[in-house]
BALOBA-1460 file (C-alpha; in Angstrom, 3 decimals):
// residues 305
<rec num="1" residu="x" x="-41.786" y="52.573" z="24.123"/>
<rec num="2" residu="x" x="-44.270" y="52.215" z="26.952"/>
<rec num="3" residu="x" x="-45.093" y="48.745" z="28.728"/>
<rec num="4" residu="x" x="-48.230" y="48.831" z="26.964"/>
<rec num="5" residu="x" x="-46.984" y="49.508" z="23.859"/>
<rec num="6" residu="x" x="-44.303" y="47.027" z="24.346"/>
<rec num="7" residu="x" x="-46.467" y="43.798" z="25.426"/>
<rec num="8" residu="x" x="-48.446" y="44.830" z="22.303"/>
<rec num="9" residu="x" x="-45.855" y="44.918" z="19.792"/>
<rec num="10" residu="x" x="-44.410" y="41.661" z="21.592"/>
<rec num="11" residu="x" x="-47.559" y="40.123" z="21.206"/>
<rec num="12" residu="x" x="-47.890" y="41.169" z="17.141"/>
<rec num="13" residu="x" x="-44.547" y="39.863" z="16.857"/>
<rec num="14" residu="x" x="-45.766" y="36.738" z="18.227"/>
<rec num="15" residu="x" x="-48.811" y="36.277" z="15.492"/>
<rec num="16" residu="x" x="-46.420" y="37.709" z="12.885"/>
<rec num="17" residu="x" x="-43.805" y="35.118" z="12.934"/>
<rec num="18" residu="x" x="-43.949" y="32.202" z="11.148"/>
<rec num="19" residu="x" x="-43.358" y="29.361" z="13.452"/>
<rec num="20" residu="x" x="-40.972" y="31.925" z="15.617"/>
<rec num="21" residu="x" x="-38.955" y="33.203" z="13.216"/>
<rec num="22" residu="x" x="-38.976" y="36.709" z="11.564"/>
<rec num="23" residu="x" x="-37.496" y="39.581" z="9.702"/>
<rec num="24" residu="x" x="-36.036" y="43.031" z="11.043"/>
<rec num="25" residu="x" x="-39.127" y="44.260" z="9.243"/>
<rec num="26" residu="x" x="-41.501" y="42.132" z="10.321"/>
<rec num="27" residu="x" x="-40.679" y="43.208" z="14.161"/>
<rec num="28" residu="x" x="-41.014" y="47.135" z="13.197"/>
<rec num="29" residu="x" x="-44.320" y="46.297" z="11.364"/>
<rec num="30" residu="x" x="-45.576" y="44.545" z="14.456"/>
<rec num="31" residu="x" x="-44.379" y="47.668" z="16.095"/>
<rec num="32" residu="x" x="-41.179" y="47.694" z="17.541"/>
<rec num="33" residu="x" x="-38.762" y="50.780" z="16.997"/>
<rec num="34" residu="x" x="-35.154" y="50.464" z="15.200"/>
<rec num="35" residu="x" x="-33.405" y="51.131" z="18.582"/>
<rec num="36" residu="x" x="-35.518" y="48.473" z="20.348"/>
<rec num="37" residu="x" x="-34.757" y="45.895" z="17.569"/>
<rec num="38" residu="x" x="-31.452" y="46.297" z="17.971"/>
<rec num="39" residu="x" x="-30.984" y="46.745" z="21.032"/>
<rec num="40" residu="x" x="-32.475" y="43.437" z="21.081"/>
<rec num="41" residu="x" x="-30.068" y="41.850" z="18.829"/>
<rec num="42" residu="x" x="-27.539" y="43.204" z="20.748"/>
<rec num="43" residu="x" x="-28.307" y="41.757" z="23.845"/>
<rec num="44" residu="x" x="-29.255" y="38.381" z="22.771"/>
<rec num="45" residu="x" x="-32.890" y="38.612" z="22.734"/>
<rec num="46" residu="x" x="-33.645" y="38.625" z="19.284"/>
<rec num="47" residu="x" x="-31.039" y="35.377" z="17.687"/>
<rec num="48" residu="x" x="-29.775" y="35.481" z="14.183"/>
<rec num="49" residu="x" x="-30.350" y="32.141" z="12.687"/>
<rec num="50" residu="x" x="-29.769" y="32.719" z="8.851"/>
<rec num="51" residu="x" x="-30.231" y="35.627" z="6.256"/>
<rec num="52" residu="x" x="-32.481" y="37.992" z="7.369"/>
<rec num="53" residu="x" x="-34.304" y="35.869" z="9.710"/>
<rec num="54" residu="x" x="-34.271" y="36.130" z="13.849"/>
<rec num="55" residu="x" x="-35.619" y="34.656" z="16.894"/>
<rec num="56" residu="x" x="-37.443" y="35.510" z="19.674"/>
<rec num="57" residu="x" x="-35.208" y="34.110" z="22.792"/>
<rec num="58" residu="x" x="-38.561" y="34.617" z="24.608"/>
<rec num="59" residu="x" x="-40.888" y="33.036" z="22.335"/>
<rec num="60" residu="x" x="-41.396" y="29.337" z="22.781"/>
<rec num="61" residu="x" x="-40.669" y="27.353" z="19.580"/>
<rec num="62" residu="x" x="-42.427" y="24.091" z="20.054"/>
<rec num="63" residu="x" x="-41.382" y="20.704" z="21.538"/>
<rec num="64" residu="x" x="-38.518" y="18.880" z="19.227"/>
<rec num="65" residu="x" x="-35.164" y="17.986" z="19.391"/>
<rec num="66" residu="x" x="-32.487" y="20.364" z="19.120"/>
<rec num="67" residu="x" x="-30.866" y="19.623" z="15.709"/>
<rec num="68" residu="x" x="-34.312" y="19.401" z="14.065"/>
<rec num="69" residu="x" x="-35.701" y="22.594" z="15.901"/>
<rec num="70" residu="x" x="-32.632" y="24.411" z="14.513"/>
<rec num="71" residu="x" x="-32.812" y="23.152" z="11.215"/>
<rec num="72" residu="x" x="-36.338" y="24.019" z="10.788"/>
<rec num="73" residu="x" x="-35.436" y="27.670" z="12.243"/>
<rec num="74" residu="x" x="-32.864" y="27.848" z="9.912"/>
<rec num="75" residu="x" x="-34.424" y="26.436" z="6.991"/>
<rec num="76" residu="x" x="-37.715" y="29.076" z="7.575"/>
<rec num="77" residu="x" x="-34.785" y="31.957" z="7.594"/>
<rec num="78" residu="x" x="-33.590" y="31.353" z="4.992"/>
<rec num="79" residu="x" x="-37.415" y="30.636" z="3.015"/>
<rec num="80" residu="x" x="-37.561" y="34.362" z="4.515"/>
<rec num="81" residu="x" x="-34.383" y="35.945" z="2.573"/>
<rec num="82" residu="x" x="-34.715" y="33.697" z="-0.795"/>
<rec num="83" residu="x" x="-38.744" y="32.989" z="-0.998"/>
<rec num="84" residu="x" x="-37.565" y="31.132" z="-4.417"/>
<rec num="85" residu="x" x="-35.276" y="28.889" z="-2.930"/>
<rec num="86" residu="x" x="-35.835" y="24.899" z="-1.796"/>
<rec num="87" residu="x" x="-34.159" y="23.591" z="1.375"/>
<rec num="88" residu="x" x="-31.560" y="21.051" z="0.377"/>
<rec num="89" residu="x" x="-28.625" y="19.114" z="1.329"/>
<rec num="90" residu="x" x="-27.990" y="18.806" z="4.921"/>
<rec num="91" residu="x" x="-30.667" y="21.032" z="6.217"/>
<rec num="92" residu="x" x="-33.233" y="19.159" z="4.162"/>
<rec num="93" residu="x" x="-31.844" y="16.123" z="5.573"/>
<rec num="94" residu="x" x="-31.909" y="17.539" z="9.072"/>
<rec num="95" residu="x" x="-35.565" y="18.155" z="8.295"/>
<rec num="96" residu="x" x="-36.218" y="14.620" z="7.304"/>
<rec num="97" residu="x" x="-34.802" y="13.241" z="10.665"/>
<rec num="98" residu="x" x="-31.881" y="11.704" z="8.564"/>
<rec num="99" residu="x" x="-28.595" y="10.989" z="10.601"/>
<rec num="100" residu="x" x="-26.432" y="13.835" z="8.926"/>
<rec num="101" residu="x" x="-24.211" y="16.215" z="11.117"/>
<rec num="102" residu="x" x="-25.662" y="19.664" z="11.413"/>
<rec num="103" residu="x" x="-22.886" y="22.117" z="9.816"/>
<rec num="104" residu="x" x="-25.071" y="25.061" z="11.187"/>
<rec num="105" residu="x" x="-25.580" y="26.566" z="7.881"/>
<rec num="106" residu="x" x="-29.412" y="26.878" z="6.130"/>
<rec num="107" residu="x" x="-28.157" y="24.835" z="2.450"/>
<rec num="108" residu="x" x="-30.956" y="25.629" z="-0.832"/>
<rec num="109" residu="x" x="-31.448" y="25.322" z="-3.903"/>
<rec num="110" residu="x" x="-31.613" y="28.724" z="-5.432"/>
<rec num="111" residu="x" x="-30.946" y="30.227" z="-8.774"/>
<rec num="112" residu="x" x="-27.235" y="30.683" z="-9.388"/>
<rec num="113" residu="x" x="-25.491" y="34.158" z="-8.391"/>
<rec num="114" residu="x" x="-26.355" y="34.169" z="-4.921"/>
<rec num="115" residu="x" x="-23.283" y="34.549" z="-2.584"/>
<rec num="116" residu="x" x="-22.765" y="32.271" z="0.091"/>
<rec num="117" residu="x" x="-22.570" y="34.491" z="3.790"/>
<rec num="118" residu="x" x="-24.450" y="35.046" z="6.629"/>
<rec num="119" residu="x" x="-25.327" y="31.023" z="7.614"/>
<rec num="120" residu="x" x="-26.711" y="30.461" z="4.219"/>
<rec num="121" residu="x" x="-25.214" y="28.001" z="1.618"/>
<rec num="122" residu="x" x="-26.852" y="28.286" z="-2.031"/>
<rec num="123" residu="x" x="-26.592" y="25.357" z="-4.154"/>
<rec num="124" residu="x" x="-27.787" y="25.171" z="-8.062"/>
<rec num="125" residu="x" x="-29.262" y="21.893" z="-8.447"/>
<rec num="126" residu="x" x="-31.709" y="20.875" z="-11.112"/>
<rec num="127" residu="x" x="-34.870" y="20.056" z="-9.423"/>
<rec num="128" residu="x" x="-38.119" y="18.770" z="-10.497"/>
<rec num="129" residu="x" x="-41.707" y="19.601" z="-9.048"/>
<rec num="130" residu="x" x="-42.083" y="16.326" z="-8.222"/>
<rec num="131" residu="x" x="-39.184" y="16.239" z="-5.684"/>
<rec num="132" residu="x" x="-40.136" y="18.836" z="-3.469"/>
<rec num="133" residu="x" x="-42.386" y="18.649" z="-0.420"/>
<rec num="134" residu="x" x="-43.500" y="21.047" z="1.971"/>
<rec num="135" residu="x" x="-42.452" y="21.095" z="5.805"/>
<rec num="136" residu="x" x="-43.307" y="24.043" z="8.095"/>
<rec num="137" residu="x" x="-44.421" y="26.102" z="5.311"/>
<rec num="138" residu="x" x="-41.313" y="26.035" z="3.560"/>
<rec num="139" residu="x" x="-40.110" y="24.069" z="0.634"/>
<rec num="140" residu="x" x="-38.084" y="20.890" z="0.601"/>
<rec num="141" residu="x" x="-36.439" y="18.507" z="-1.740"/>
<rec num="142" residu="x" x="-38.217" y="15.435" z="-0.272"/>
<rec num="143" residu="x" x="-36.827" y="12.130" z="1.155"/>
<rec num="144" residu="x" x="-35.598" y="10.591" z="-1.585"/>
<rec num="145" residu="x" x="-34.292" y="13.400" z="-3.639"/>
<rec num="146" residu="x" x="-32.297" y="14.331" z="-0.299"/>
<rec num="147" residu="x" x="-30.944" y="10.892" z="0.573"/>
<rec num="148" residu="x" x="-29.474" y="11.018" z="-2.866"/>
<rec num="149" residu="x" x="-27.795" y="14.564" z="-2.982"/>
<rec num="150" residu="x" x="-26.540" y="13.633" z="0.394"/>
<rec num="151" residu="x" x="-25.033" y="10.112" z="-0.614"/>
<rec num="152" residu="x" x="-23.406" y="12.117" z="-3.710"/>
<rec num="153" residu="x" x="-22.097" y="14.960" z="-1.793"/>
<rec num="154" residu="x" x="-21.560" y="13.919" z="1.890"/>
<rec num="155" residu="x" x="-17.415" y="13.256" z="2.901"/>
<rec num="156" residu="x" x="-17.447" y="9.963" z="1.888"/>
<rec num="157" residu="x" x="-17.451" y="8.172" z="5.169"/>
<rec num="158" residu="x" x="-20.349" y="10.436" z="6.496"/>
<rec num="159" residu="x" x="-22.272" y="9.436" z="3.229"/>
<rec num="160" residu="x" x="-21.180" y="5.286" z="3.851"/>
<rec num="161" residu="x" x="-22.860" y="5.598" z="7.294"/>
<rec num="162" residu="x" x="-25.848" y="7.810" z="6.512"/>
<rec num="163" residu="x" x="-26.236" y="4.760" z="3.378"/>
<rec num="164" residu="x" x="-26.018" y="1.802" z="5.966"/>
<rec num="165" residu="x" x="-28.892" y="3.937" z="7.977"/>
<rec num="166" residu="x" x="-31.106" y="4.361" z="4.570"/>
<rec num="167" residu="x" x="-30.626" y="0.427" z="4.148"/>
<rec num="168" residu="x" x="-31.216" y="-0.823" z="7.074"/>
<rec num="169" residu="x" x="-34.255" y="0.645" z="7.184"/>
<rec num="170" residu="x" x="-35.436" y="-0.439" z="3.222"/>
<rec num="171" residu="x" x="-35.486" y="3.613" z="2.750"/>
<rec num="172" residu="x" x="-34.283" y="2.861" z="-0.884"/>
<rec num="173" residu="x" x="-33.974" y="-0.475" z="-2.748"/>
<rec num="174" residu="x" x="-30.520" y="-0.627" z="-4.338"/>
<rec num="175" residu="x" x="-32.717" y="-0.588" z="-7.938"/>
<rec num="176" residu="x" x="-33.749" y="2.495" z="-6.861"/>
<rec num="177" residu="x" x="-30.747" y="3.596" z="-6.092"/>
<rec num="178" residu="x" x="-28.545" y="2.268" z="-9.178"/>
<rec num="179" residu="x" x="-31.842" y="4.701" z="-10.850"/>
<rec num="180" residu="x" x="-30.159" y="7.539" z="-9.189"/>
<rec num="181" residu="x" x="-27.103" y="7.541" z="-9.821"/>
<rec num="182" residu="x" x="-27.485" y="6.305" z="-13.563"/>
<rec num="183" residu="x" x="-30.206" y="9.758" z="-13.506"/>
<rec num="184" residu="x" x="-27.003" y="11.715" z="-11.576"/>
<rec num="185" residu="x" x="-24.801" y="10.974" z="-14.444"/>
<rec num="186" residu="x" x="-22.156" y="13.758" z="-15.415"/>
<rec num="187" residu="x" x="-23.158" y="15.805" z="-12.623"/>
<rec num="188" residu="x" x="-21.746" y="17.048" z="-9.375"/>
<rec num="189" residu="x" x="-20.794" y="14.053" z="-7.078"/>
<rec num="190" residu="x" x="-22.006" y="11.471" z="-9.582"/>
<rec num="191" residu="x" x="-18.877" y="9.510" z="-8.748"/>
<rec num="192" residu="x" x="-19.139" y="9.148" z="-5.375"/>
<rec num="193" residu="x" x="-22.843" y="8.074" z="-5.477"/>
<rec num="194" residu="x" x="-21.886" y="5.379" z="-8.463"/>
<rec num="195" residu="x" x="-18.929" y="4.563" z="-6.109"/>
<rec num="196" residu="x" x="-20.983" y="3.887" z="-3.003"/>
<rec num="197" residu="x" x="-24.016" y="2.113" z="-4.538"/>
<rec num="198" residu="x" x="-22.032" y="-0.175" z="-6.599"/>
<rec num="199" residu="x" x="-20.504" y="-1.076" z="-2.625"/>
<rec num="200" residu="x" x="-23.857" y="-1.256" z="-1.634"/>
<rec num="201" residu="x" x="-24.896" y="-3.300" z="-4.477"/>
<rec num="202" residu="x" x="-22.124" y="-6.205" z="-3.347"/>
<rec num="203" residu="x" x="-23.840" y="-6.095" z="-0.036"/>
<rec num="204" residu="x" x="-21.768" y="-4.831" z="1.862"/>
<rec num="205" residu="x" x="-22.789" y="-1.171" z="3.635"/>
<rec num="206" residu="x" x="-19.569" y="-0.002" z="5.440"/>
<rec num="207" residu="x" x="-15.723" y="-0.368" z="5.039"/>
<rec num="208" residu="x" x="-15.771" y="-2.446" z="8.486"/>
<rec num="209" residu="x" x="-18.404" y="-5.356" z="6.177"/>
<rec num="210" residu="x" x="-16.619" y="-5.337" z="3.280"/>
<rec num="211" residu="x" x="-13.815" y="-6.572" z="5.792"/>
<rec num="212" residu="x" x="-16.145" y="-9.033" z="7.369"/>
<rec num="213" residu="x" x="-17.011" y="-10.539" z="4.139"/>
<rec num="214" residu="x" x="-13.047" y="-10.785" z="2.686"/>
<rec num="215" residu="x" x="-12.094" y="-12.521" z="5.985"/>
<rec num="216" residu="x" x="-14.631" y="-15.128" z="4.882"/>
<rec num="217" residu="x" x="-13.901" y="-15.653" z="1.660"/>
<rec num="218" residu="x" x="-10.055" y="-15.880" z="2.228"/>
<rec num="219" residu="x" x="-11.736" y="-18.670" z="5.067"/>
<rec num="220" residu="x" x="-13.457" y="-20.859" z="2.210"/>
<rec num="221" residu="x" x="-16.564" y="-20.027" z="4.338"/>
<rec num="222" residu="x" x="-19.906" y="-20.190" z="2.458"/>
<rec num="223" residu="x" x="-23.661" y="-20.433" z="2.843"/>
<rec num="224" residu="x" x="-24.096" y="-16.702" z="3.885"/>
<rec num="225" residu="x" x="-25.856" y="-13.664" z="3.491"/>
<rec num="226" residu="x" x="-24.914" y="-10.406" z="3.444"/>
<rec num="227" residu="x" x="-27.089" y="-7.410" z="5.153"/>
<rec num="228" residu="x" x="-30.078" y="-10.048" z="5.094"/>
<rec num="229" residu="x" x="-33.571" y="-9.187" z="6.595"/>
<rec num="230" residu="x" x="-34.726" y="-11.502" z="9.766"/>
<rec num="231" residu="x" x="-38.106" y="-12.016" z="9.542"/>
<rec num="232" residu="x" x="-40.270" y="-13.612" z="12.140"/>
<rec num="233" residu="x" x="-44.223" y="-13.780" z="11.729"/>
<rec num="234" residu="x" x="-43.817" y="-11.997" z="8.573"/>
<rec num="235" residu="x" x="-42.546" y="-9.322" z="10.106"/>
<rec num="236" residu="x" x="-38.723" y="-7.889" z="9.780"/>
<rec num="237" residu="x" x="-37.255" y="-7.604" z="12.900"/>
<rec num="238" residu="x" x="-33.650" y="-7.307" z="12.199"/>
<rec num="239" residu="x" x="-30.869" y="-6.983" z="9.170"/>
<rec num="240" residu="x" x="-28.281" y="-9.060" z="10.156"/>
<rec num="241" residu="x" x="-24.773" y="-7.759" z="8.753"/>
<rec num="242" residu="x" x="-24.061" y="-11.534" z="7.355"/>
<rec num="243" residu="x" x="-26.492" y="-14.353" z="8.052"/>
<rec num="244" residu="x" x="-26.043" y="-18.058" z="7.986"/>
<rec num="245" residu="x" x="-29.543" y="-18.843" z="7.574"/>
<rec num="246" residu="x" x="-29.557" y="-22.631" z="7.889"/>
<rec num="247" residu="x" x="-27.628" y="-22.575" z="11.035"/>
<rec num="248" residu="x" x="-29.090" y="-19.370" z="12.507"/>
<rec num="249" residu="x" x="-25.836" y="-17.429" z="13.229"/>
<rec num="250" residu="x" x="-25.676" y="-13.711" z="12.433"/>
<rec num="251" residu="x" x="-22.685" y="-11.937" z="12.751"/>
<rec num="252" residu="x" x="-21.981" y="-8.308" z="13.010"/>
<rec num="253" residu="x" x="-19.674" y="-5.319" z="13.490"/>
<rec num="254" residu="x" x="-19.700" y="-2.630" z="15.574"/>
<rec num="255" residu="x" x="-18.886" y="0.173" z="13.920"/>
<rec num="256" residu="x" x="-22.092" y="1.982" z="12.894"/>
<rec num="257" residu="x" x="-22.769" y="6.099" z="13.696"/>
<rec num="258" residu="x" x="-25.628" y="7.055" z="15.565"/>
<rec num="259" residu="x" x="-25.725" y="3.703" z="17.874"/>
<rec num="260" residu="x" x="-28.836" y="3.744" z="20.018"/>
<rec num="261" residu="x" x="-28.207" y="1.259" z="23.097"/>
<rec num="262" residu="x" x="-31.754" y="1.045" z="24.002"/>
<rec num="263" residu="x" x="-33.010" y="-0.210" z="20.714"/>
<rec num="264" residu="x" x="-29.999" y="-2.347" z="20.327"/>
<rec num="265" residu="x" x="-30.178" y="-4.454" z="23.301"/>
<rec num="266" residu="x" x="-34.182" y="-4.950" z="22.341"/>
<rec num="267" residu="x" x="-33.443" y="-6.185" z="18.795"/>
<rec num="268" residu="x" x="-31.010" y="-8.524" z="20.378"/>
<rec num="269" residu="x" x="-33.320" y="-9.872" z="22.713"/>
<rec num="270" residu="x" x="-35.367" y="-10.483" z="20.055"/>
<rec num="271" residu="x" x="-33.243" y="-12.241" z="17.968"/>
<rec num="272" residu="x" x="-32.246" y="-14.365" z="20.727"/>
<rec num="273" residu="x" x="-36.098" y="-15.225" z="21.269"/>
<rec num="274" residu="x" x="-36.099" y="-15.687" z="17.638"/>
<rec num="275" residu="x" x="-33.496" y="-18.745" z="18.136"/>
<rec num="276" residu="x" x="-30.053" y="-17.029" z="16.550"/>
<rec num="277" residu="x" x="-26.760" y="-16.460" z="17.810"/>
<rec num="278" residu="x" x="-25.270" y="-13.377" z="17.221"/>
<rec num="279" residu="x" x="-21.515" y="-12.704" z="17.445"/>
<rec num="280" residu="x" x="-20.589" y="-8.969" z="17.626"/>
<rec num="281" residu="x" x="-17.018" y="-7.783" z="16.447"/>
<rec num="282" residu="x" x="-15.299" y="-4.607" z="16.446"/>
<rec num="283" residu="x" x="-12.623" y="-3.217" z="13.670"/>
<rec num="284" residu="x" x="-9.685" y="-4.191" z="16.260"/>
<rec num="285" residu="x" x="-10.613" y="-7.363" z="15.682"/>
<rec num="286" residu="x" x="-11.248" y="-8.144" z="12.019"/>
<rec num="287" residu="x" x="-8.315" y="-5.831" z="11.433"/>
<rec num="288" residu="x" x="-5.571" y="-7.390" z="14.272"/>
<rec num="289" residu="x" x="-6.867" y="-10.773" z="15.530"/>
<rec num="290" residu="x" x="-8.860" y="-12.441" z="12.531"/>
<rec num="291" residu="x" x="-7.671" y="-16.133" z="13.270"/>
<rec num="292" residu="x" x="-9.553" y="-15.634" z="16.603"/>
<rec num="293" residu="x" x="-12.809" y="-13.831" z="15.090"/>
<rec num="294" residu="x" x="-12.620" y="-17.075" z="12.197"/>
<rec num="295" residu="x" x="-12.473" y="-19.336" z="15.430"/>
<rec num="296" residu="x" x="-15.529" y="-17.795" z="17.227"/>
<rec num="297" residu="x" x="-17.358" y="-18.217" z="13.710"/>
<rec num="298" residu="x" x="-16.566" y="-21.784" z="13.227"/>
<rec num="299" residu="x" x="-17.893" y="-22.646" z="16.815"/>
<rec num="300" residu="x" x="-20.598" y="-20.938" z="16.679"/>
<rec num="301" residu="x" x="-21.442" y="-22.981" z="13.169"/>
<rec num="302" residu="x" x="-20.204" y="-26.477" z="14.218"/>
<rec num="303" residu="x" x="-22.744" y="-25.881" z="17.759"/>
<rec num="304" residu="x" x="-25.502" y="-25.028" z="15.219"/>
<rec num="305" residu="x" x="-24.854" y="-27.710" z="13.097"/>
């Protein structure tokens, strides 16, 4: 292949692709020979990201952050090598900017018999039309639908935190999400999600609240509210993890995922403006030293008082 002949087939490639990402035979039908394309693959060029699909190492793939930008390679690949299939699962949630780890795999929803292998995990759900979106060209069970198959088939801890996540930020209503699971019935991970809303529903959204709000029942304290919205001006500003309205204490533990010190510091400044206390506690202490976290309560109620 000459330089000419290769910048031209390099720049085919380029208008080819979809969003960067292509197929063995897309590359020769842009021009490129079977020894170039692998000799390509074998020296890193062209990157295997799921099925049949590759990328350019020389091509840029836009501006986003790395789990998403994979994700949406991935999910694109594997649109490639099953055009029937739906992005799902964790990739789908990936795609939605949920706070799921990324297991490096491309998971759809494709009619059953397809073997699981080469980065791509086929799943069998029952979808309807109205629970798939579109994102990059490629098909996607949408928010919701996501959130849900995640909360049903997540490792249950990974599925408590991504819950706390989806209602802290009023993602779902817990109506909406008894719906779910009562719609989930009898099928796969049904348990789990009737498990986890019905924790939800009691208002607590991690192991490390329903701890909080034992240690205050066993205290014969009252007048709270658990994972209660802070508004100010009509606006929400804040969930606090238990609130004692009338005196304006929140309290809260520290043991959410994806912790963003930035934004954390501003929504307790504004809090603080807002005229609340907050006290912060961590597992070690609601687990080994609850006399002294009851203390710290109780002062921080009698000063309000």
């Amino acid at each position: 292949m000459t330089p000419e002949d290769r910048a031209c087939a390099e720049l085919t490639l380029r208008q080819v692709s979809r969003h960067g990402v292509f197929t063995r035979r897309m590359a020769h039908q842009a021009g490129w020979s079977e020894s170039a394309v692998r000799h390509a693959i074998r020296t890193g060029r062209f990157r295997h990201l799921a099925g049949v699909g590759y990328a350019d190492h020389d091509l840029p793939l836009g501006r986003s952050d790395d789990a998403h930008r994979e994700a949406r390679l991935r999910a694109i690949a594997a649109s490639l090598t099953w055009p029937a299939g739906v992005i799902c699962f964790r990739t789908a949630a990936l795609l939605h900017r949920l706070p799921v780890r990324d297991d490096g795999l491309a998971h759809l929803c494709i009619a059953p018999g397809r073997r699981r292998g080469r980065r791509l995990a086929p799943h069998s759900f029952e979808l309807d039309p109205s629970e798939i979106c579109q994102i990059a060209g490629v098909a996607v069970t949408n928010r919701r639908r996501t959130i849900v198959d995640c909360l049903a088939l997540l490792p249950y801890d990974e599925a408590e935190s991504l819950m706390a996540w989806v209602r802290t930020r009023d993602l779902m209503s817990v109506d909406a999400l008894k719906e779910a699971a009562r719609a989930r019935a009898r099928k796969r991970g049904a348990p789990q999600l009737r498990r986890i809303v019905a924790e939800t529903a009691r208002g607590a959204l991690s192991a490390l609240e329903r701890l909080l709000h034992q240690l205050l029942h066993s205290a014969n304290l009252s007048g709270w509210r658990a994972n209660h919205p802070i508004v100010v001006d009509g606006w929400i500003i804040a969930r606090g993890d238990v609130v004692f309205e009338r005196e304006r204490v929140i309290i809260e533990v520290d043991g959410r995922a994806h912790h963003d010190f930035e934004r954390d510091r501003e929504r307790l400044n504004l809090l603080t403006l807002a005229g609340y206390t907050v006290l912060r506690f961590t597992w070690q202490q609601l687990r080994h030293r609850p006399k002294d976290v009851l203390r710290q309560i109780r002062i921080a109620l009698s000063a309000a008082a």
